[in-house]
C-alpha atoms as an extended CHARMM CRD file, in Angstrom:
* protein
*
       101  EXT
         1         1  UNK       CA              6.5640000000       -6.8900000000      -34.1400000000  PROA      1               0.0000000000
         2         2  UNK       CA              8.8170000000       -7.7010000000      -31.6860000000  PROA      2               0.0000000000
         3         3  UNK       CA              8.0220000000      -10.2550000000      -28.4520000000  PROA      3               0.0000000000
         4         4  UNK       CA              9.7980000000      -10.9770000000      -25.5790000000  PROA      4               0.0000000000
         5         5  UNK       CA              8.2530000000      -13.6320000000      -23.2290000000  PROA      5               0.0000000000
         6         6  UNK       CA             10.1590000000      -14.1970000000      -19.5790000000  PROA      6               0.0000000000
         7         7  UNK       CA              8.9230000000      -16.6270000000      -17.4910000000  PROA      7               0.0000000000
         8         8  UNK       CA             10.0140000000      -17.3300000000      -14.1460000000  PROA      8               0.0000000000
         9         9  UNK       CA              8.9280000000      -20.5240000000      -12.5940000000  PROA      9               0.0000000000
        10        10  UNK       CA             10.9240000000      -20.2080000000       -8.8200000000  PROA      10              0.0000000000
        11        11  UNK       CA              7.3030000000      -19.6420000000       -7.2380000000  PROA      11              0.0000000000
        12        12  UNK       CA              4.5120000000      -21.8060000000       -6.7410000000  PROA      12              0.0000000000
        13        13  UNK       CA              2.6090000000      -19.9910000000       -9.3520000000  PROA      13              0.0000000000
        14        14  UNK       CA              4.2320000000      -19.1640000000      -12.9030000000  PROA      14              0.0000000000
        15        15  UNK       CA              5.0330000000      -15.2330000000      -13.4110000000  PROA      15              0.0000000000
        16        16  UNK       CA              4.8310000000      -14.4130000000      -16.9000000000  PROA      16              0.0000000000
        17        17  UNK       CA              5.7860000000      -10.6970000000      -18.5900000000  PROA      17              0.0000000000
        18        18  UNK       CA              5.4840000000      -10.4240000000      -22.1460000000  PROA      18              0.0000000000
        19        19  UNK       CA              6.8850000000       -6.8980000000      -23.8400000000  PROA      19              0.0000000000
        20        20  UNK       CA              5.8310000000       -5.7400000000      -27.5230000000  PROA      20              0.0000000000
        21        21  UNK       CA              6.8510000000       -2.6680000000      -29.6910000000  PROA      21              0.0000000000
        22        22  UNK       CA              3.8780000000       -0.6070000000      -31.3190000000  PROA      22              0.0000000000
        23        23  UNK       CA              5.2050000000        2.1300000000      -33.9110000000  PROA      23              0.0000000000
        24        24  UNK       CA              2.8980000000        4.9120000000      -34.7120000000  PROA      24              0.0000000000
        25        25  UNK       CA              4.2370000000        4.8420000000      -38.2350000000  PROA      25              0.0000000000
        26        26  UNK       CA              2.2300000000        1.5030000000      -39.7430000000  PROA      26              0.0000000000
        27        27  UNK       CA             -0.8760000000       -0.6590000000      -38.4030000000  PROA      27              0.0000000000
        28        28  UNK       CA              0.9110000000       -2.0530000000      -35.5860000000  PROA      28              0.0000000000
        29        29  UNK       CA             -0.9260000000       -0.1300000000      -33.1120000000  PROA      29              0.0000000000
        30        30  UNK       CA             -1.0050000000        0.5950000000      -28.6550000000  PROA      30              0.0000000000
        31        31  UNK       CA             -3.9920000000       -1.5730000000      -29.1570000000  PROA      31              0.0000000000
        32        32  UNK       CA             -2.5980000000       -4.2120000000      -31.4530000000  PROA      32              0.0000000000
        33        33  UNK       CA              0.6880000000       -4.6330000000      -29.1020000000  PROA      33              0.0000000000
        34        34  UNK       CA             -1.2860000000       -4.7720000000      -25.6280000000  PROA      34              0.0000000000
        35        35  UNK       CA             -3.9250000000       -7.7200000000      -26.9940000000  PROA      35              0.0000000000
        36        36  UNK       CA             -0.6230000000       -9.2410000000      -29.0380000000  PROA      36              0.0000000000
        37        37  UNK       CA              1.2240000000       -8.8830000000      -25.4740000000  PROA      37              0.0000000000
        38        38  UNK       CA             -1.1920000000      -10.3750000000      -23.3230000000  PROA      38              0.0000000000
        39        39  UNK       CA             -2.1100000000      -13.2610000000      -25.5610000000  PROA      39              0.0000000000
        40        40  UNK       CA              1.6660000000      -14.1670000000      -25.9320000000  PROA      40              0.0000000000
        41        41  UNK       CA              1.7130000000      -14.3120000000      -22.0880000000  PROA      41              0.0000000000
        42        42  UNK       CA             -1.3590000000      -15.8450000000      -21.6550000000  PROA      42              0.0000000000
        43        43  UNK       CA              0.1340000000      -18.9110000000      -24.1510000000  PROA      43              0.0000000000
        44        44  UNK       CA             -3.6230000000      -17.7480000000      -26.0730000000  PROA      44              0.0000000000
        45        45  UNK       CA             -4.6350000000      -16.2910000000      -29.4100000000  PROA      45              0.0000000000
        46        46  UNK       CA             -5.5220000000      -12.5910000000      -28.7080000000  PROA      46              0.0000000000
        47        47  UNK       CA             -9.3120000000      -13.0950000000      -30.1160000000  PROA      47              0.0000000000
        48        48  UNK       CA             -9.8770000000      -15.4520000000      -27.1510000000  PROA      48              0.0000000000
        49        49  UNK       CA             -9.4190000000      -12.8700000000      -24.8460000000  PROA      49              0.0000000000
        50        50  UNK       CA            -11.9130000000      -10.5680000000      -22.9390000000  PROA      50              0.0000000000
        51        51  UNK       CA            -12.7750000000       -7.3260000000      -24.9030000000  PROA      51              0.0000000000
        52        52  UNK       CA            -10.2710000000       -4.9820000000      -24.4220000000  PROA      52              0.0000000000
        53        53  UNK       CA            -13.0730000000       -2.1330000000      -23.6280000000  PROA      53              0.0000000000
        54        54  UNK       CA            -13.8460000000       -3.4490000000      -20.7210000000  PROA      54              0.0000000000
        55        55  UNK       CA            -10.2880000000       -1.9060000000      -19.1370000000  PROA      55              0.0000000000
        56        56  UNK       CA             -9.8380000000        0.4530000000      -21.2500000000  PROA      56              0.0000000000
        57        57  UNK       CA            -11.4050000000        2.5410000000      -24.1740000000  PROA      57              0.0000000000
        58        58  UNK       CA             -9.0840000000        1.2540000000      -27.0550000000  PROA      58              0.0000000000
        59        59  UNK       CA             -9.8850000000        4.0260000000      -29.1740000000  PROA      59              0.0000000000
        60        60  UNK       CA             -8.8590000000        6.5240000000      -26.4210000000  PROA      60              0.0000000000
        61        61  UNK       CA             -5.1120000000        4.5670000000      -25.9830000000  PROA      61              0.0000000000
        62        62  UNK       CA             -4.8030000000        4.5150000000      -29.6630000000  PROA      62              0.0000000000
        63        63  UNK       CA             -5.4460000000        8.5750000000      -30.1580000000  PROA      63              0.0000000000
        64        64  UNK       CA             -3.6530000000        9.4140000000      -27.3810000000  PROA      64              0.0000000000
        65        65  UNK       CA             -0.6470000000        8.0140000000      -28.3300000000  PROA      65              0.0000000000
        66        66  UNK       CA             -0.5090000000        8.1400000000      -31.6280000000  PROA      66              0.0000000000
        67        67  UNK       CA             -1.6700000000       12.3380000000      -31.8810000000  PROA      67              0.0000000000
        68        68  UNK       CA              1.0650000000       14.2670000000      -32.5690000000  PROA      68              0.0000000000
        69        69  UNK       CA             -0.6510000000       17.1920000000      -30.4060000000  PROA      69              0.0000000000
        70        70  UNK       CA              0.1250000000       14.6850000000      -27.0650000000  PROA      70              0.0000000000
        71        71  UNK       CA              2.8420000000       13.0120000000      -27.7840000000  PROA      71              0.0000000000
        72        72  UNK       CA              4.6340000000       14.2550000000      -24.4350000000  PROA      72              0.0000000000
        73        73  UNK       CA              2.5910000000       11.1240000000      -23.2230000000  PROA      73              0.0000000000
        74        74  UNK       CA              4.8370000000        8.7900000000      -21.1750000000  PROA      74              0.0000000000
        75        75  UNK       CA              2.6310000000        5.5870000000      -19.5600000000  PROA      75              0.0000000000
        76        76  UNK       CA             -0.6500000000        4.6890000000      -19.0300000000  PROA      76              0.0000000000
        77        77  UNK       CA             -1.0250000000        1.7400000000      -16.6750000000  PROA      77              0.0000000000
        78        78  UNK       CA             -4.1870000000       -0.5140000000      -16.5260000000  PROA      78              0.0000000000
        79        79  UNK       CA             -5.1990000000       -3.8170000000      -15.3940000000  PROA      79              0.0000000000
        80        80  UNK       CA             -6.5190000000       -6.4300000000      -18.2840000000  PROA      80              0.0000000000
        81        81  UNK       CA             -7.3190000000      -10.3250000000      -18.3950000000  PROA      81              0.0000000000
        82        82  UNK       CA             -5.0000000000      -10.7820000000      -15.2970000000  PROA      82              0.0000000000
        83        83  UNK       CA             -2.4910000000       -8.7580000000      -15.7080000000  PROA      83              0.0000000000
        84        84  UNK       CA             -1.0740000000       -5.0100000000      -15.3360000000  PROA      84              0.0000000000
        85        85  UNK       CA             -0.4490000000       -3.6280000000      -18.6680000000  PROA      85              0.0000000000
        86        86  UNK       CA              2.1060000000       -0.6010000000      -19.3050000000  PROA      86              0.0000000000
        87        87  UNK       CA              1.8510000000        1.0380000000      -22.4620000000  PROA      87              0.0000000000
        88        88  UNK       CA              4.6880000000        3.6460000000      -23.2520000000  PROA      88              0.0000000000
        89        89  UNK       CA              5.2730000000        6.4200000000      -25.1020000000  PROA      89              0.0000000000
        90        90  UNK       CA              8.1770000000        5.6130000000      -26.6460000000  PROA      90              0.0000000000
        91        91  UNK       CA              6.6000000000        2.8440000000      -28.1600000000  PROA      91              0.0000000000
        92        92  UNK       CA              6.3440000000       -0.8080000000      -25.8780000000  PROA      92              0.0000000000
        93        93  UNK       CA              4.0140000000       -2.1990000000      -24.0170000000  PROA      93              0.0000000000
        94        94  UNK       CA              5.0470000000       -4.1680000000      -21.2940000000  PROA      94              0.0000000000
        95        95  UNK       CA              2.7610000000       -6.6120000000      -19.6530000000  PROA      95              0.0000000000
        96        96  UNK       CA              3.0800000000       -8.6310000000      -16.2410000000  PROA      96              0.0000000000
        97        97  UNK       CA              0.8000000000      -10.7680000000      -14.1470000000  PROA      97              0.0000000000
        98        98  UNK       CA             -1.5480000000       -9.3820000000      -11.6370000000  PROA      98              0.0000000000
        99        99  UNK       CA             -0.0340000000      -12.6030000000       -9.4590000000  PROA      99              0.0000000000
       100       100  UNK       CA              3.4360000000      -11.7280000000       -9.1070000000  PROA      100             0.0000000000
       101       101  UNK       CA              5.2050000000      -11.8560000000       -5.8150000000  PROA      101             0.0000000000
């Protein structure tokens, strides 16, 4: 998996983004890169986060991007532990915080 962490500290608050590839082809899944995402940006391990079902139905993300029958499927955009998360269909997940100015 690959992780990209920016952080831009020119604010009084820190902004952090965090983006992650998923490929439909192994276990590395929509699911897997948005908790993997948000924990890299949140500096935390990705159990200690809030369930992930209480933004969205991971089950849901997971088939609908990774059917073949919808895979015209460009983003789905949702809000989780504090931050927007944008989940492609190309295969990233891009995640920034709800904070930014």
């Amino acid at each position: 998996m690959n992780t990209q962490i920016n952080a831009d500290d020119s604010s009084t608050s820190l902004t952090a983004a965090a983006t992650t590839e998923w490929d439909g082809d192994s276990e590395n899944t929509p699911v897997y890169a948005v908790v993997s995402a948000v924990g890299d940006a949140e500096g935390a391990d990705p159990v200690d986060l809030p369930p992930l079902y209480n933004a969205v139905d991971p089950e849901a993300l997971n088939d609908l991007f990774m059917s073949r029958a919808n895979s015209a499927v460009g983003t789905v955009e949702f809000e989780y532990a504090g931050y927007i998360v944008i989940v492609r269909g190309e295969g990233t997940v891009e995640v920034r915080s709800i904070h930014e100015s």
